[in-house]
Short mmCIF file of the C-alpha atoms (twelve columns), coordinates in Angstrom:
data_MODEL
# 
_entry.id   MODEL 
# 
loop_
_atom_site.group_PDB 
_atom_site.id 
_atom_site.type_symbol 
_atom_site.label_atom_id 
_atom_site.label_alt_id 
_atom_site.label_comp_id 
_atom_site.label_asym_id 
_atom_site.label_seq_id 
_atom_site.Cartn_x 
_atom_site.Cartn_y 
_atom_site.Cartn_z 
_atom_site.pdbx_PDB_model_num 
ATOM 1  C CA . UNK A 1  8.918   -8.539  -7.434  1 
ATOM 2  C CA . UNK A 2  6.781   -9.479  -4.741  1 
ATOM 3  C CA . UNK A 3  6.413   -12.555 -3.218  1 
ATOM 4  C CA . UNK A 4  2.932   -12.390 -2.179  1 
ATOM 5  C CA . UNK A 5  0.009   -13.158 -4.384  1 
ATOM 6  C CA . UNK A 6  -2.877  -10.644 -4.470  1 
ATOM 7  C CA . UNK A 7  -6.286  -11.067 -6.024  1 
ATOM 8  C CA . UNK A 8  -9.191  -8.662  -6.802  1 
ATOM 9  C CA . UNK A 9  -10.982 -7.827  -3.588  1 
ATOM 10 C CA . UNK A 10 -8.282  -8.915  -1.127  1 
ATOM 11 C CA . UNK A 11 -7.690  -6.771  1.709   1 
ATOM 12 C CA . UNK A 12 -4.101  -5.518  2.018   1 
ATOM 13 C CA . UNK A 13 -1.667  -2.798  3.936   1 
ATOM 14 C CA . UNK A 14 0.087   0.025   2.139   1 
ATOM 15 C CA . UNK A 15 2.085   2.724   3.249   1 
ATOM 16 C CA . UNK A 16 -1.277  5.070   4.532   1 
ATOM 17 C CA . UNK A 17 -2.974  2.393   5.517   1 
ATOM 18 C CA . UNK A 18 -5.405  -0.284  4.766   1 
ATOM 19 C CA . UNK A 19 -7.116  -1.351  1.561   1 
ATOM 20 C CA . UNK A 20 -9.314  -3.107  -0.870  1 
ATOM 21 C CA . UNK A 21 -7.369  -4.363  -4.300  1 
ATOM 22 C CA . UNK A 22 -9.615  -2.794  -7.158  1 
ATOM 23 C CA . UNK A 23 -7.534  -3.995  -9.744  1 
ATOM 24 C CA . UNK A 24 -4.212  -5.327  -10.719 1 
ATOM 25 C CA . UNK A 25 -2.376  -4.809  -13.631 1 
ATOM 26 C CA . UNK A 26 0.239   -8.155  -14.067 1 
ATOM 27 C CA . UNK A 27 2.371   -6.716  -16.781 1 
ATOM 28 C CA . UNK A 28 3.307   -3.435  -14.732 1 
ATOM 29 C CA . UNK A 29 3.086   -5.065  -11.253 1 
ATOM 30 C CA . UNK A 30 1.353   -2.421  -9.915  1 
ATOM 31 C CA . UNK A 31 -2.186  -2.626  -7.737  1 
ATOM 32 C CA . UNK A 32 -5.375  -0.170  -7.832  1 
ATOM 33 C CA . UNK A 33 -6.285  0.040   -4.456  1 
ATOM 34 C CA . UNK A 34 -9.303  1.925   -2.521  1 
ATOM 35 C CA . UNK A 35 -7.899  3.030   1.079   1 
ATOM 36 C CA . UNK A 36 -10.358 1.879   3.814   1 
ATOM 37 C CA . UNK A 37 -10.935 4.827   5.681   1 
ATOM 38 C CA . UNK A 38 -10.857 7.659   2.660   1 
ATOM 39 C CA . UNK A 39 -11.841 5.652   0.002   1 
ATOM 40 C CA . UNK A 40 -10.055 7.241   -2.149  1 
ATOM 41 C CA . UNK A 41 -7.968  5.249   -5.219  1 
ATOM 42 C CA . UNK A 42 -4.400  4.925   -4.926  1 
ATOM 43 C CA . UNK A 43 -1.929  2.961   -7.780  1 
ATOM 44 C CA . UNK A 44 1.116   0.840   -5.324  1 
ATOM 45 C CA . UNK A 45 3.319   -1.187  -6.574  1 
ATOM 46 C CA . UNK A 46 3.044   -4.921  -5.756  1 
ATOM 47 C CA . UNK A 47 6.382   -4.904  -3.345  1 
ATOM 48 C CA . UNK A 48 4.650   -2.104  -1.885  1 
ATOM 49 C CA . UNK A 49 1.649   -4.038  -0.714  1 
ATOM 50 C CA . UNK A 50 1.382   -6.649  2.050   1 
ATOM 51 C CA . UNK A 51 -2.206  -8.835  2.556   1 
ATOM 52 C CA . UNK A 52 -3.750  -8.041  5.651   1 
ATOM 53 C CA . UNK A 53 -2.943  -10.907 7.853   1 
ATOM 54 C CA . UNK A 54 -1.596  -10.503 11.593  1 
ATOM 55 C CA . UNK A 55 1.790   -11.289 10.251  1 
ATOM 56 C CA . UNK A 56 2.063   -7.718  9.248   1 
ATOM 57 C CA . UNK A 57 0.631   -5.926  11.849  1 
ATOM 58 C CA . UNK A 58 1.944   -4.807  15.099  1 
ATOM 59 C CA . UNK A 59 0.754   -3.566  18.530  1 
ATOM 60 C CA . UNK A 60 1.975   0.134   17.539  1 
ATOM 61 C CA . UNK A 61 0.548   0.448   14.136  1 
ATOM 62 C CA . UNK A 62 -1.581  3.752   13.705  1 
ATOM 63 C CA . UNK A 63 -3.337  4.724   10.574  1 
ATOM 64 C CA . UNK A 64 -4.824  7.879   9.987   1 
# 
């Protein structure tokens, strides 16, 4: 389980990218999120998520 805690509307990184939280689902774990720059819906799993904060970004990160 994640130790993070996400909320509706928070922005967050995932493995293509960045993202809005949609919806959350606490007895699966699991987020709804809308990528940023498709907007497309995608379903991660909370340990798969990390909130946008410079913490998690780095000088070489590309998203496409």
């Amino acid at each position: 389980m994640s130790q993070h805690i996400f909320k509706v509307g928070m922005r967050c990184i995932y493995d293509n990218g960045e993202a809005l939280i949609d919806t959350l689902d606490e007895r699966n774990n699991v987020a709804l999120v809308r990528d940023q720059h498709t907007g497309n819906l995608h379903t991660r799993a909370y340990h798969d998520l990390f909130p946008d904060d410079e913490q998690f970004h780095s000088e070489s990160d590309t998203y496409y």
